[in-house]
GUVEXVEX-256052 format. One record per residue (C-alpha): x, y, z; residue number from 1. Coordinates in Angstrom, 1 decimal, decimal comma. Layout:
BEGIN
> u / v / w / n
> X / Y / Z / NUM
...
This chain:
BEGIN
> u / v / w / n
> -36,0 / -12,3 / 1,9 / 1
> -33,6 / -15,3 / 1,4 / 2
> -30,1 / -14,7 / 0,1 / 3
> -31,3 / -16,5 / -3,1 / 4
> -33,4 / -13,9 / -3,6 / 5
> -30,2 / -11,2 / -4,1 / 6
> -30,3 / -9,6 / -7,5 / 7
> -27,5 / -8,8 / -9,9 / 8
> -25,5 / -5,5 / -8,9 / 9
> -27,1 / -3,0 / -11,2 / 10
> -26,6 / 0,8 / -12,6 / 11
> -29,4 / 2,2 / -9,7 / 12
> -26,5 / 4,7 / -9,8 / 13
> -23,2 / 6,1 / -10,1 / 14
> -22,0 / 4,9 / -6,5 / 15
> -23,3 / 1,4 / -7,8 / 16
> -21,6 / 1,6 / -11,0 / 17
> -17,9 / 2,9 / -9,0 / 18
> -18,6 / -0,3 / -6,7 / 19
> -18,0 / -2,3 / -10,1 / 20
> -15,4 / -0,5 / -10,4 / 21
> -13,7 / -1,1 / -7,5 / 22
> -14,4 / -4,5 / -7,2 / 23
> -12,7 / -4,9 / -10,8 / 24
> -9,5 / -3,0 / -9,1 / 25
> -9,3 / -4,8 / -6,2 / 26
> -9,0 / -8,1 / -8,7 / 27
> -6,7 / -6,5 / -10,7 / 28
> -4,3 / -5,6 / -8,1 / 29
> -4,7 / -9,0 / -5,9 / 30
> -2,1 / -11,6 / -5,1 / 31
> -3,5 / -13,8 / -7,6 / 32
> -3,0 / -11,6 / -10,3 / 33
> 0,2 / -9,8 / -9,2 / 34
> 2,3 / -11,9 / -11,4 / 35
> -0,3 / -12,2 / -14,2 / 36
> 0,2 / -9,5 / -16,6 / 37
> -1,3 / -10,8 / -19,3 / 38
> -4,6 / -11,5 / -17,5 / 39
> -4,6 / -8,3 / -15,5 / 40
> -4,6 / -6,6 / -19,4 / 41
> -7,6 / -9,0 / -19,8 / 42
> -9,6 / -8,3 / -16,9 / 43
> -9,5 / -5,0 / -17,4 / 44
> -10,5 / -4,9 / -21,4 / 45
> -13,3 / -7,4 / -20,9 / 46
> -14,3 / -5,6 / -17,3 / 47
> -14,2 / -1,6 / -19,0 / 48
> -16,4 / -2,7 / -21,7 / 49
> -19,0 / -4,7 / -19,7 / 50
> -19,5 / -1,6 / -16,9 / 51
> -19,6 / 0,7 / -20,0 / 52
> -22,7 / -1,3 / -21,2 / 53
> -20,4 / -1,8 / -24,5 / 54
> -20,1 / -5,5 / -24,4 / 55
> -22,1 / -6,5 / -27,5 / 56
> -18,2 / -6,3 / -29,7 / 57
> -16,8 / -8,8 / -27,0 / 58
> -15,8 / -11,5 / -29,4 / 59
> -13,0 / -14,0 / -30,0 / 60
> -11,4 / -11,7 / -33,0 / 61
> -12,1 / -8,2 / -31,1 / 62
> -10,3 / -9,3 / -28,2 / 63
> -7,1 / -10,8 / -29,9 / 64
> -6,5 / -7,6 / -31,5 / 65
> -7,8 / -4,7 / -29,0 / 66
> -6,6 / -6,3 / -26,2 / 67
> -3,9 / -8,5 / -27,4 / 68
> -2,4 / -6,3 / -29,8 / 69
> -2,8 / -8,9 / -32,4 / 70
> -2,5 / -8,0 / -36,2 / 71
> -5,6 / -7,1 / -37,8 / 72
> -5,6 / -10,5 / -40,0 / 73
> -5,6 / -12,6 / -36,4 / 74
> -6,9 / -15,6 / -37,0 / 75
> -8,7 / -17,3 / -33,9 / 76
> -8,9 / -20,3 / -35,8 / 77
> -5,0 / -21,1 / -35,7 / 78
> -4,2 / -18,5 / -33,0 / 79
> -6,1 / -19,8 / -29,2 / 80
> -4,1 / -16,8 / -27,2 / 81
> -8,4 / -15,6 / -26,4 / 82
> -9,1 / -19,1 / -25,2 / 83
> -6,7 / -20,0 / -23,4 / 84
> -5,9 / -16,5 / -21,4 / 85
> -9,5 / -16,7 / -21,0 / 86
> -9,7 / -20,3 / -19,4 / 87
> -6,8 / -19,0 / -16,9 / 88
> -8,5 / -16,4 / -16,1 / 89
> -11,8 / -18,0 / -15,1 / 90
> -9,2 / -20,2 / -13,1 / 91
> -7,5 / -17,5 / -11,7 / 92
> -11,1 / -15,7 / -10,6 / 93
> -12,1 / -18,5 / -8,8 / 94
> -8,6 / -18,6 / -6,8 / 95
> -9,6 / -15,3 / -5,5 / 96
> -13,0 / -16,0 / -4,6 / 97
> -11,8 / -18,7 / -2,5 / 98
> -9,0 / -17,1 / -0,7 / 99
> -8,5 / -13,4 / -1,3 / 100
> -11,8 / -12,4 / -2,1 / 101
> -13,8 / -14,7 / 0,4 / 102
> -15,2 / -11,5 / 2,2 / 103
> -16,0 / -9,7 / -1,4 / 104
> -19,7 / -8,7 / -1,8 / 105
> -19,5 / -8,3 / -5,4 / 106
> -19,1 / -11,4 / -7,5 / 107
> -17,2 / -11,1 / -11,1 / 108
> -17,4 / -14,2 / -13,6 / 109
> -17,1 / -14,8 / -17,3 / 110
> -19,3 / -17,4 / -17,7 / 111
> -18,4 / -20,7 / -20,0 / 112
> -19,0 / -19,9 / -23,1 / 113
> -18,6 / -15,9 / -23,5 / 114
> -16,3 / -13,2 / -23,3 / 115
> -18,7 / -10,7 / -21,4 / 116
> -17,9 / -10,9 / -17,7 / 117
> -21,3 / -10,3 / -14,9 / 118
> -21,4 / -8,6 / -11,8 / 119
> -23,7 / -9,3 / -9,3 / 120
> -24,2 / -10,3 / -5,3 / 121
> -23,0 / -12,6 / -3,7 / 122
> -25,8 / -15,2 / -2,1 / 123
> -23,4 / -16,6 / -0,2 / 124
> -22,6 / -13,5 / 1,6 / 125
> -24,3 / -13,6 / 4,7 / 126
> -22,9 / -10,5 / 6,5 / 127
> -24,1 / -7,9 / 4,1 / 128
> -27,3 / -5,9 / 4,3 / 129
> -30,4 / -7,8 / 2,3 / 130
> -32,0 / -5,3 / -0,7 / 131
> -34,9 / -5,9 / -1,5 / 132
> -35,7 / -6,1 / -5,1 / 133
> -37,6 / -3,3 / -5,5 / 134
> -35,0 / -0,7 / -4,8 / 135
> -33,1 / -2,5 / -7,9 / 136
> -36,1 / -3,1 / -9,8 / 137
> -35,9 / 0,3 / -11,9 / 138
> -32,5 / 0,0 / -13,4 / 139
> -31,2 / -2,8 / -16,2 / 140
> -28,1 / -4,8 / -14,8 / 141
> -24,6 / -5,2 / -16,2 / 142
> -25,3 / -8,9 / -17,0 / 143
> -25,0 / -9,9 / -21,3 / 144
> -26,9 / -12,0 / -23,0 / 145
> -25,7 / -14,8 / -25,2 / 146
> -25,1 / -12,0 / -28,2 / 147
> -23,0 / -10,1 / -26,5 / 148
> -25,2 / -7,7 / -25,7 / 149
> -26,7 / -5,3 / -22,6 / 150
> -29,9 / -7,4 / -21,5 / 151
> -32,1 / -5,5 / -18,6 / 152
> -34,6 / -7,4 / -16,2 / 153
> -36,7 / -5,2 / -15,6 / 154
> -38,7 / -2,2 / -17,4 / 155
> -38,1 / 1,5 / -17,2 / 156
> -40,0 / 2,8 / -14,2 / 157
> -40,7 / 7,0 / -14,0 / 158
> -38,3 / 8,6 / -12,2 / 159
> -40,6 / 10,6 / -10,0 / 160
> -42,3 / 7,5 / -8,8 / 161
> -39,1 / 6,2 / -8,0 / 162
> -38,4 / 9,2 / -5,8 / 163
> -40,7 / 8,6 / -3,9 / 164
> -41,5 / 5,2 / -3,4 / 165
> -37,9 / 4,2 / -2,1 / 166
> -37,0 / 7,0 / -0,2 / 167
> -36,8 / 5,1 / 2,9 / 168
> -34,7 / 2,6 / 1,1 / 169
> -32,2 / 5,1 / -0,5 / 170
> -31,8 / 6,4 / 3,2 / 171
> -31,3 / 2,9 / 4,3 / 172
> -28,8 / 2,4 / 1,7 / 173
> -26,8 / 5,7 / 1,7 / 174
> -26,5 / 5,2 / 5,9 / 175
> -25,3 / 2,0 / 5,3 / 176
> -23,0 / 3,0 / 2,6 / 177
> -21,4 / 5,8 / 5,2 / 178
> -21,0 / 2,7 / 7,7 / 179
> -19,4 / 0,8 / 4,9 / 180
> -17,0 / 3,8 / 4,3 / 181
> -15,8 / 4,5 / 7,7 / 182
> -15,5 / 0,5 / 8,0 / 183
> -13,3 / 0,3 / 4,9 / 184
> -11,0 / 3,5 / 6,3 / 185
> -10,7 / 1,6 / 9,7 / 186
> -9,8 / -1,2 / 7,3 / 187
> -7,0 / 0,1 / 5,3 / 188
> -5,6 / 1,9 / 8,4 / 189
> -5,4 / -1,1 / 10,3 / 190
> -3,7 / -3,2 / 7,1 / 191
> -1,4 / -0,3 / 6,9 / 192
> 0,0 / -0,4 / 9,8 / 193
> 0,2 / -4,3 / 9,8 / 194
> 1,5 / -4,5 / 6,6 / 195
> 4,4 / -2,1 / 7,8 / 196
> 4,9 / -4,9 / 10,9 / 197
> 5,3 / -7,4 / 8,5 / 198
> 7,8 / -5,9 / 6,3 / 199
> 10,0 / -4,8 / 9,2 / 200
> 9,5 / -7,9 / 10,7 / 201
> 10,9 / -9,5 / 7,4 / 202
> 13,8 / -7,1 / 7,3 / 203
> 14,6 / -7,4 / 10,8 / 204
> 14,9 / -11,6 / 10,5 / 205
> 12,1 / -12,0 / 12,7 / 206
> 9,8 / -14,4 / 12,1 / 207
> 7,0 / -13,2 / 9,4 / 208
> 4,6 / -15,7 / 10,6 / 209
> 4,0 / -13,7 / 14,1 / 210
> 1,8 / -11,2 / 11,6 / 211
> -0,9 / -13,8 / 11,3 / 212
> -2,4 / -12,0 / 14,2 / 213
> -3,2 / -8,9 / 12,3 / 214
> -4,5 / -11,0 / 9,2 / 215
> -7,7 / -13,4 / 8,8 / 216
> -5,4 / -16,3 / 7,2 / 217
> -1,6 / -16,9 / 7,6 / 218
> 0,9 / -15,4 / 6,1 / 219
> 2,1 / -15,4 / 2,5 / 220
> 4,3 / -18,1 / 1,9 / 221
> 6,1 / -16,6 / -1,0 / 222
> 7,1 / -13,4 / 1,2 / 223
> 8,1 / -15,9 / 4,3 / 224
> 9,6 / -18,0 / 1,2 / 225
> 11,8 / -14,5 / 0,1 / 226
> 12,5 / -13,2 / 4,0 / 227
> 14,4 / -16,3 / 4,6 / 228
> 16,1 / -15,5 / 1,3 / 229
> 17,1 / -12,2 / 1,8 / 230
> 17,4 / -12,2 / 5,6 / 231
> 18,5 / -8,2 / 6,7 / 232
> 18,7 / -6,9 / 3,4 / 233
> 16,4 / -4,5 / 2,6 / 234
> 18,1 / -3,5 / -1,1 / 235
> 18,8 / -6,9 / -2,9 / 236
> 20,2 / -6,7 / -6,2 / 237
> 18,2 / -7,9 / -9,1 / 238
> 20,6 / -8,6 / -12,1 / 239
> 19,5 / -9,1 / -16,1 / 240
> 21,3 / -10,7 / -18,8 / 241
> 23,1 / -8,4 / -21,2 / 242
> 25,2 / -10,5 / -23,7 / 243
> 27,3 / -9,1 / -26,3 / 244
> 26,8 / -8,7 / -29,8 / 245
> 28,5 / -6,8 / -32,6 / 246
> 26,9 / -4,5 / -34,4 / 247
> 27,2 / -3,3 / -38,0 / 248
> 26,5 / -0,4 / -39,8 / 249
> 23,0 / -1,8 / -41,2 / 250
> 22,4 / -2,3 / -37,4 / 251
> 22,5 / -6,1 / -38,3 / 252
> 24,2 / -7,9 / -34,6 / 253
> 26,7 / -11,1 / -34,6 / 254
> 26,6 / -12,9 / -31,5 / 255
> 30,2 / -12,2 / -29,5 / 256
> 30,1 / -15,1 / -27,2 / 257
> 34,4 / -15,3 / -26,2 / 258
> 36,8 / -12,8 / -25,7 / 259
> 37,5 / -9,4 / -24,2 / 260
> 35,2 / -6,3 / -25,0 / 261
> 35,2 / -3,5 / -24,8 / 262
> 32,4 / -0,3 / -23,9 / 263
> 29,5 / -0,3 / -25,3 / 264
> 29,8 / 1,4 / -28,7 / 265
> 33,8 / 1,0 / -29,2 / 266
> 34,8 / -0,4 / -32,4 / 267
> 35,9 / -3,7 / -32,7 / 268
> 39,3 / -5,2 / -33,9 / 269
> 38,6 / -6,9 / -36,6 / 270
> 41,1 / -9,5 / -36,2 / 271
> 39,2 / -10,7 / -32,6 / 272
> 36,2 / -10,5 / -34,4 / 273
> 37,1 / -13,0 / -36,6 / 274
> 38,1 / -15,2 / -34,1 / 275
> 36,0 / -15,1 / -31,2 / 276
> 32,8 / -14,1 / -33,1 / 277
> 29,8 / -17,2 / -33,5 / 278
> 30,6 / -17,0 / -37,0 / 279
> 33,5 / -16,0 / -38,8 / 280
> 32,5 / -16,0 / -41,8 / 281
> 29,5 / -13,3 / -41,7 / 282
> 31,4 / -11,4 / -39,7 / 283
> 34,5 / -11,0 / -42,2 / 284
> 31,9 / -9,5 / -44,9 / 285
> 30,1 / -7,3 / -42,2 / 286
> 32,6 / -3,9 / -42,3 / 287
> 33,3 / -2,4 / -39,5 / 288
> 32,0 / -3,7 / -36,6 / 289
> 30,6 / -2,0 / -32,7 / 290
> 30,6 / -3,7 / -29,1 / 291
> 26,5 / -3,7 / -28,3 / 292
> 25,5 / -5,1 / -24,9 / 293
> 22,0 / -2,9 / -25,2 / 294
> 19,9 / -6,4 / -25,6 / 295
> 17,9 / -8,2 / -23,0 / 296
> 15,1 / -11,7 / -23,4 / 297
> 12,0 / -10,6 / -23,3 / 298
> 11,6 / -13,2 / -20,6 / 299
> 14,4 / -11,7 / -18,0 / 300
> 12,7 / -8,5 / -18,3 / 301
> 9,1 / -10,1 / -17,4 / 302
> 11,3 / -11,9 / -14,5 / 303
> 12,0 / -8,2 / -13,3 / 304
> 9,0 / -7,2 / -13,1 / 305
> 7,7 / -9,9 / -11,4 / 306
> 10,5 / -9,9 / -8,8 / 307
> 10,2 / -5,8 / -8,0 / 308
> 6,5 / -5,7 / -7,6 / 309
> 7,2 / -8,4 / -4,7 / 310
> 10,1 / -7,0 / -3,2 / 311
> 8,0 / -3,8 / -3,1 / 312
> 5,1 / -5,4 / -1,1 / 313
> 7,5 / -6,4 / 1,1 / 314
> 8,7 / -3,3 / 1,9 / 315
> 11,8 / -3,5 / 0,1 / 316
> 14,2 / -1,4 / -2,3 / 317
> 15,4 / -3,5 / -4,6 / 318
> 18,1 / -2,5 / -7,4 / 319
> 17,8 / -3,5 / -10,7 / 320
> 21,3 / -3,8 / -12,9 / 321
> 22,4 / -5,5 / -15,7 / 322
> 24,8 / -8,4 / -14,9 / 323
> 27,9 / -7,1 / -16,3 / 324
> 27,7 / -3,9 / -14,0 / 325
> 27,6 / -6,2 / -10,4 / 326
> 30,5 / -5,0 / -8,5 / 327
> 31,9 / -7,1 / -5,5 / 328
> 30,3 / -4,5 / -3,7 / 329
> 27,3 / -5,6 / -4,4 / 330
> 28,3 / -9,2 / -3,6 / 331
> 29,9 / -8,2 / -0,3 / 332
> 26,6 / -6,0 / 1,0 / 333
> 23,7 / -7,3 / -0,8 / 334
> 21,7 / -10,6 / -1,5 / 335
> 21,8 / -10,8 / -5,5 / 336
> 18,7 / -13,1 / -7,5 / 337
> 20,8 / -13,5 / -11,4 / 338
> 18,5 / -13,7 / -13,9 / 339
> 19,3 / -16,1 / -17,4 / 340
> 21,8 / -18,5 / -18,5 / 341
> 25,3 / -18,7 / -18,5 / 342
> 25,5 / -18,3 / -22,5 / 343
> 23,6 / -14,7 / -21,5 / 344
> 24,4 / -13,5 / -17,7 / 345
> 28,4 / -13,8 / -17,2 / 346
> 27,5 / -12,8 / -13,8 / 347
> 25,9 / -16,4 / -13,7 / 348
> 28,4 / -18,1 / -15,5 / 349
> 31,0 / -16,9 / -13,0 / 350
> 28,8 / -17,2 / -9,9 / 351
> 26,5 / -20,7 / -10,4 / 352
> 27,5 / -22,8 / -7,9 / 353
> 28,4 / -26,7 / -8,9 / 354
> 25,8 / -29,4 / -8,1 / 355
> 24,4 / -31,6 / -9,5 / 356
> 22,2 / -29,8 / -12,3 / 357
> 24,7 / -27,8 / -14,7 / 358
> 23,6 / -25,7 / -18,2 / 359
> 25,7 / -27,0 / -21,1 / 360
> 26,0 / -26,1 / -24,8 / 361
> 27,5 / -29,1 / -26,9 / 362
> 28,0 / -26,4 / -29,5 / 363
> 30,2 / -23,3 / -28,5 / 364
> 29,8 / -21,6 / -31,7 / 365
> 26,1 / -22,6 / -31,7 / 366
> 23,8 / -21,4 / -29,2 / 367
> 20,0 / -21,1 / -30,1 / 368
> 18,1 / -23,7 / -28,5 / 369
> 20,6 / -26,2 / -28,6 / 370
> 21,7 / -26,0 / -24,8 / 371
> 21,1 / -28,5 / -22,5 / 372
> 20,4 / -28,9 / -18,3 / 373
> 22,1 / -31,7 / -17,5 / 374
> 21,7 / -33,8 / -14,1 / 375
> 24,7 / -35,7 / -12,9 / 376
> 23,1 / -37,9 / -10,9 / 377
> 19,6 / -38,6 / -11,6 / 378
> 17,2 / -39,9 / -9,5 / 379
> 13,6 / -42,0 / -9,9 / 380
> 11,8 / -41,0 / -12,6 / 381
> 14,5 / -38,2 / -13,2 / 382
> 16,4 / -37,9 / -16,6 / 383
> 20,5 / -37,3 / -17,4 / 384
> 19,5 / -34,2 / -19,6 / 385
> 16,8 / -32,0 / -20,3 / 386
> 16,4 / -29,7 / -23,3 / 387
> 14,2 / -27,6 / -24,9 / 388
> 11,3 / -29,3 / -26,8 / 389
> 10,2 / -27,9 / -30,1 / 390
> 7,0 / -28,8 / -32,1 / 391
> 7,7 / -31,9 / -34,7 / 392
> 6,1 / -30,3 / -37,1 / 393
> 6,0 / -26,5 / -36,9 / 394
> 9,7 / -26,2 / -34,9 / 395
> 7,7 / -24,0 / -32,4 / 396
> 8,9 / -24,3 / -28,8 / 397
> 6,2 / -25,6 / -26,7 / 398
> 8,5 / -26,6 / -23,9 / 399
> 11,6 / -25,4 / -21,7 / 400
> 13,3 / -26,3 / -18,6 / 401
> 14,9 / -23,8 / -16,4 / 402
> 17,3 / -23,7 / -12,8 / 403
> 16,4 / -22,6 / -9,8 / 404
> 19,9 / -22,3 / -7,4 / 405
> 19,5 / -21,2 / -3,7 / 406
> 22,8 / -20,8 / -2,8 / 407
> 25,5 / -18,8 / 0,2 / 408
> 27,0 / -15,6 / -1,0 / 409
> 30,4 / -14,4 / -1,1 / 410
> 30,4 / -13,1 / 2,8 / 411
> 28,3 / -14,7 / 5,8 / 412
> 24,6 / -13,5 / 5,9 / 413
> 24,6 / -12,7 / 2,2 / 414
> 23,0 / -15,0 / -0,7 / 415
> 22,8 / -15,7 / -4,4 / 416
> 19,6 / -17,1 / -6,2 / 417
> 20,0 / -17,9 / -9,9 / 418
> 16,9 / -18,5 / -12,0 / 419
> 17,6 / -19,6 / -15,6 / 420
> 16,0 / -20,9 / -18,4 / 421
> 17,3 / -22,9 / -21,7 / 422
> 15,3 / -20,2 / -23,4 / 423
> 14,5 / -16,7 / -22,5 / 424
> 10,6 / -17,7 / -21,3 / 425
> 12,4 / -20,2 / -19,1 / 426
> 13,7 / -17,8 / -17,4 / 427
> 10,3 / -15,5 / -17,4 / 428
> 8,5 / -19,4 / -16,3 / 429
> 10,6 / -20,4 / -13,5 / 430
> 10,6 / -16,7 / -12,0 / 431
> 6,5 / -17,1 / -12,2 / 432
> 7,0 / -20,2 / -10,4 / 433
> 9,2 / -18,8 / -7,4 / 434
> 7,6 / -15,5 / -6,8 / 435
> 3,7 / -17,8 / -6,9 / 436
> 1,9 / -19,4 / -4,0 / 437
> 2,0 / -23,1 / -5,5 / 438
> 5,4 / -22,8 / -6,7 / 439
> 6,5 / -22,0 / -3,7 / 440
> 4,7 / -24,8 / -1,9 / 441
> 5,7 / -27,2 / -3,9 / 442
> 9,3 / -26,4 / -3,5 / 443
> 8,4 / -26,5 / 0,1 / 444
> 6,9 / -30,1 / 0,4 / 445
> 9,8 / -31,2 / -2,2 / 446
> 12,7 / -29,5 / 0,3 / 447
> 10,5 / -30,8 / 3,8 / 448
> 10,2 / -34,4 / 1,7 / 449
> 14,5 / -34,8 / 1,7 / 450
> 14,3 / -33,5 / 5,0 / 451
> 15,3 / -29,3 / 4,6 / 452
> 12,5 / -27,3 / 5,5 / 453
> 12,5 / -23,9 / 4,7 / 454
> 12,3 / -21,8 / 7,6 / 455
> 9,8 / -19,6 / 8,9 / 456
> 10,5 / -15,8 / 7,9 / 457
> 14,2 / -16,1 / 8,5 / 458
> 13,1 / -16,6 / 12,4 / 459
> 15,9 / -19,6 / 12,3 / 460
> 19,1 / -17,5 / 11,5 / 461
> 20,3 / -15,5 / 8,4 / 462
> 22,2 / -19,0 / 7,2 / 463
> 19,5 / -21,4 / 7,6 / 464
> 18,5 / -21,2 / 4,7 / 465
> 19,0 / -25,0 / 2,7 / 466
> 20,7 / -25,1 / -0,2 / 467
> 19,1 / -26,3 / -2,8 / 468
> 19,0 / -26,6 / -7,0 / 469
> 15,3 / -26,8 / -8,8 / 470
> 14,9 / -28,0 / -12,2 / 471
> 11,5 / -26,7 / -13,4 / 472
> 9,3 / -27,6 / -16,6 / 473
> 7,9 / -24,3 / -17,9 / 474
> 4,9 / -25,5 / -21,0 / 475
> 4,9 / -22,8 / -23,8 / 476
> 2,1 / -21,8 / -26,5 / 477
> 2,8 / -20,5 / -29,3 / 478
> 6,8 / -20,0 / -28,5 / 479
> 6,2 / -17,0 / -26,2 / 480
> 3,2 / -17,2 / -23,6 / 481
> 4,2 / -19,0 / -20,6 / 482
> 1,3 / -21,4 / -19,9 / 483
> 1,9 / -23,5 / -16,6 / 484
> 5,2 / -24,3 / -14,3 / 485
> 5,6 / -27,7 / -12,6 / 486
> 8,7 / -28,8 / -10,4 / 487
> 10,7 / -31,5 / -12,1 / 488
> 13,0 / -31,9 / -9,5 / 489
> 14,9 / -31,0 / -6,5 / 490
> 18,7 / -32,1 / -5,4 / 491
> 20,5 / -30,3 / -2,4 / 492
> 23,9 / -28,3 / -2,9 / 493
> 25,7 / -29,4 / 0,2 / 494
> 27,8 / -26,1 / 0,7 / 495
> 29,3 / -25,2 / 3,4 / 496
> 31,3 / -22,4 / 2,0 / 497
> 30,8 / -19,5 / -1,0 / 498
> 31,0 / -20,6 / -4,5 / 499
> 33,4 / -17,2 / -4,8 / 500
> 35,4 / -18,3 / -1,3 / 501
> 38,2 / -19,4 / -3,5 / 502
> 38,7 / -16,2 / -5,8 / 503
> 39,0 / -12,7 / -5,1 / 504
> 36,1 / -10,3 / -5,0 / 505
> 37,3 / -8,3 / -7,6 / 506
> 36,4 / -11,5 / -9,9 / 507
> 33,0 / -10,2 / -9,7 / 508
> 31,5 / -9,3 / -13,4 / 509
> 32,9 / -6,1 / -15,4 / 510
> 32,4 / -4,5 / -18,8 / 511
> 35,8 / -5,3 / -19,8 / 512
C-alpha cells in the first residue's frame, strides 16, 4: 500500500476520536498560535463542532456570533471579522505544518471555501505505520461536505463481522498504539528536562543557542531575542498604562492629563480641576468630582498577555504592575518592558529615552488620535512624522504606528523596553510583533543591516545588547482587530549611559 492510499482519520473509535482531539490541542497551544488569541478561540469553535459530527451550522453568520460574540443582527455582508480570521488562520495552519508540526501524523485544514475544518493522515508521513483501508472501512470520517454537513465514505458494516475480521489488525493497532505511548512519555520527559536547560541557561546569561542539541531545529529566536534582553533576571517587571481620569457621580470620567493627584477615590479640588482638567468647561458643570486611575486600553492588556505567556515558557516570573506603582526598586533590581504612550504610562513619559523617534501631541488639551511619532532625522524612504490613519470616509482607524525602545536601565546589567502605540491596538500590534518569530527577524536583519547584531542568548555579556528605537506600522480592521505588523524603521540610540543617570531614583513613578 502506497502512502496515497492513506485514508482520512476516522471515528473507528474513541482513542481515534481523542487523537483529534489532541492533535487540535497541540495546535492550539503551539508557538504559532501562542500570541493568536483570536484564532486559538477559532480553532477551537470550528475544531469542537467538526469532531462532534455537528458541523452542518458552520456558517459565516453562526460563527460571527457563537464564536465571535457578535450581536445577533451581525451582518457578514459589512462585517468580514469570519473571513479574514479565517484566511489567517489557514495561514497560520500551514506555518505549523511546516515547522512545528513537520513530524504531526494528523493533518487539520479548513479547506478554501468552508468553515468546516478535516482531519485526516498525512501521506507525506513516511515514518508512521501503513492502515490498510479495511480496518477504517466500517466507520464514516470527520470530513464535511460542501453543505456543511457529516459525509461518510463508506457504508455501515455489522459489528460482529467487524469483530472478527480485523482482529489481527486491532492487535496490530492497539500494540502500536502502546509503542506510540511509551514513545510520547520518553518524549515529553526528554523535552522537560531540555526545556528546563534552556530556561536556566537563559537565566544564567549563557548562550540559549547551546540547547539546539536537545531540539530537531534551532532555537527560538524570540526567546534568544528576550534572554539577551533580560540577561539574569528571572522576575522582569511588566508595567500597564493607568492614566487618570475624574470621575463623577453619574460615573461619567474627564480626562486629568496635568497636575498632582491624589489616591484613587479622593475627591478632587475643584479649583485644580478646572485648571488642569482636558476640559474645563464640562468639568465646571460635573459636581463633585473623584481621582480614578482604574482604566487600562484594551490593547496594553492584550500586550500583557502576550508578554507573560512568553516569559512563562521561558521559565520566568514576571510581575505585572501598573505604571504608576514602579518603584526605583524595581528599576534598581529588575529589567522593566513599559507598555503605552507617554499621554497614558507616566512611567514612559519619565523613562523614554531621547533619540531620534519621539511621541508628540500638538494638542495638550486634546489627545484622541491626534498624536503624532515624529522622526528627527529621517532616512530613505523614511518620513518626519507618522500618525494614525483613519478611514476617509467612515473615520474608522485602519492604521497605527507604534515605538519599540531597547534601551540601558537605571543600574549596569538592568534594562528598559518601551513598546508604544499612537493608539491603544498600537500598543497590542507592536507587542505581537516583538514577542513573534518574523518580528523578531526582521528586527534582526534590520539591526545586523546598520551593523548591531543582536547577540546570541545573552552569551556576549549582560550589556551587549544594541540600543535601538523601532517604528512599526500595525494595519487595523474594523478599528480594533490587529491584522498584520511590518517594521517601518530602525535608528540606533547611541547610549552609553541610563536615561535616569542624571536624576535620582526616587524620580521613579508614584501615585502622587
Amino acid at each position: 500500500m502506497t502512502n496515497s492510499q492513506l485514508t482520512p482519520v476516522t471515528k473507528t473509535d474513541q482513542l481515534s476520536v481523542e487523537g483529534t482531539r489532541q492533535q487540535l490541542q497541540r495546535i492550539l497551544h503551539s508557538n504559532t498560535l501562542r500570541n493568536s488569541l483570536t484564532l486559538q478561540q477559532l480553532l477551537q469553535f470550528l475544531g469542537t463542532r467538526a469532531i462532534e459530527g455537528n458541523a452542518e451550522g458552520l456558517k459565516e453568520y453562526t460563527i460571527g456570533v457563537e464564536a465571535f460574540g457578535r450581536k445577533p443582527d451581525f451582518d457578514p455582508k459589512t462585517d468580514t471579522i469570519v473571513r479574514v480570521q479565517t484566511h489567517r488562520l489557514r495561514q497560520k495552519m500551514k506555518e505549523y505544518y511546516e515547522e512545528e508540526g513537520v513530524h504531526d501524523l494528523v493533518l487539520v485544514e479548513i479547506p478554501r471555501g468552508h468553515y468546516h475544518p478535516t482531519f485526516r493522515l498525512r501521506a507525506d508521513f513516511p515514518e508512521h505505520q501503513e492502515i490498510d483501508a479495511d480496518e477504517l472501512s466500517a466507520v464514516p470520517d470527520l470530513e464535511t461536505n460542501a453543505n456543511g454537513s457529516s459525509s461518510s465514505n463508506h457504508e455501515p458494516v455489522d459489528a460482529k463481522l467487524v469483530e472478527g475480521s480485523a482482529s489481527s489488525h486491532l492487535r496490530r493497532y492497539f500494540s502500536w498504539a502502546v509503542i506510540g505511548a511509551v514513545v510520547l512519555l520518553l518524549t515529553m520527559v526528554l523535552g522537560y528536562f531540555a526545556g528546563s536547560y534552556q530556561a536556566h541557561s537563559a537565566i544564567a546569561g549563557d548562550s540559549l543557542a547551546s540547547t539546539s542539541r536537545f531540539a530537531h531545529k534551532p532555537a527560538d529566536p524570540v526567546k534568544l531575542f528576550w534572554a539577551d534582553f533580560l540577561g539574569n533576571d528571572p522576575a522582569p517587571i511588566i508595567a500597564y498604562p493607568n492614566a487618570v481620569f475624574l470621575l463623577d457621580d453619574s460615573n461619567d470620567l474627564f480626562r486629568f492629563r496635568q497636575g498632582a493627584s491624589d489616591n484613587r477615590g479622593a475627591r478632587v479640588d475643584p479649583h485644580l480641576a478646572g485648571e488642569f482638567a482636558s476640559n474645563p468647561a464640562l468639568v465646571a458643570n460635573a459636581g463633585q468630582l473623584y481621582y480614578e486611575d482604574g482604566y487600562t486600553g484594551t490593547g496594553e492588556l492584550e500586550g500583557v498577555a502576550m508578554l507573560t505567556n512568553l516569559f512563562a515558557q521561558m521559565g520566568l516570573k514576571p510581575t505585572v504592575k501598573t505604571s504608576r506603582n514602579i518603584t526605583p526598586d524595581d528599576l534598581q533590581q529588575h529589567s522593566v518592558i513599559l507598555l503605552g504612550s507617554p499621554f497614558q504610562n507616566i512611567a514612559v513619559a519619565q523613562l523614554l529615552a531621547a533619540g531620534d523617534f519621539a511621541f508628540q501631541n500638538p494638542d495638550s488639551r486634546r489627545e484622541q488620535w491626534r498624536a503624532q511619532i515624529v522622526n528627527a532625522h529621517p532616512g530613505p524612504g523614511e518620513s518626519s512624522v507618522y500618525h494614525t490613519e483613519r478611514d476617509p470616509d467612515t473615520q474608522v482607524l485602519t492604521r497605527d504606528y507604534s515605538l519599540i525602545s531597547i534601551q540601558p536601565g537605571v543600574v549596569a546589567g538592568r534594562k528598559i523596553a518601551v513598546l508604544g502605540g499612537l493608539d491603544t491596538k498600537g500598543t497590542e500590534g507592536v507587542t505581537r510583533f516583538i514577542t513573534s518569530r518574523s518580528g523578531v527577524e526582521q528586527l534582526s536583519a534590520a539591526l545586523a543591516a546598520k551593523g548591531l547584531p543582536v547577540t546570541n542568548g545573552g552569551s556576549a555579556g549582560r550589556d551587549a545588547m544594541p540600543w535601538f528605537q523601532a517604528l512599526v506600522l500595525v494595519h487595523l480592521e474594523k478599528g480594533d482587530q490587529v491584522l498584520s505588523t511590518e517594521l517601518a524603521a530602525i535608528h540606533p540610540l547611541p547610549l552609553k549611559k541610563s536615561p535616569a543617570n542624571n536624576a535620582e531614583a526616587s524620580s521613579a513613578p508614584t501615585n502622587k
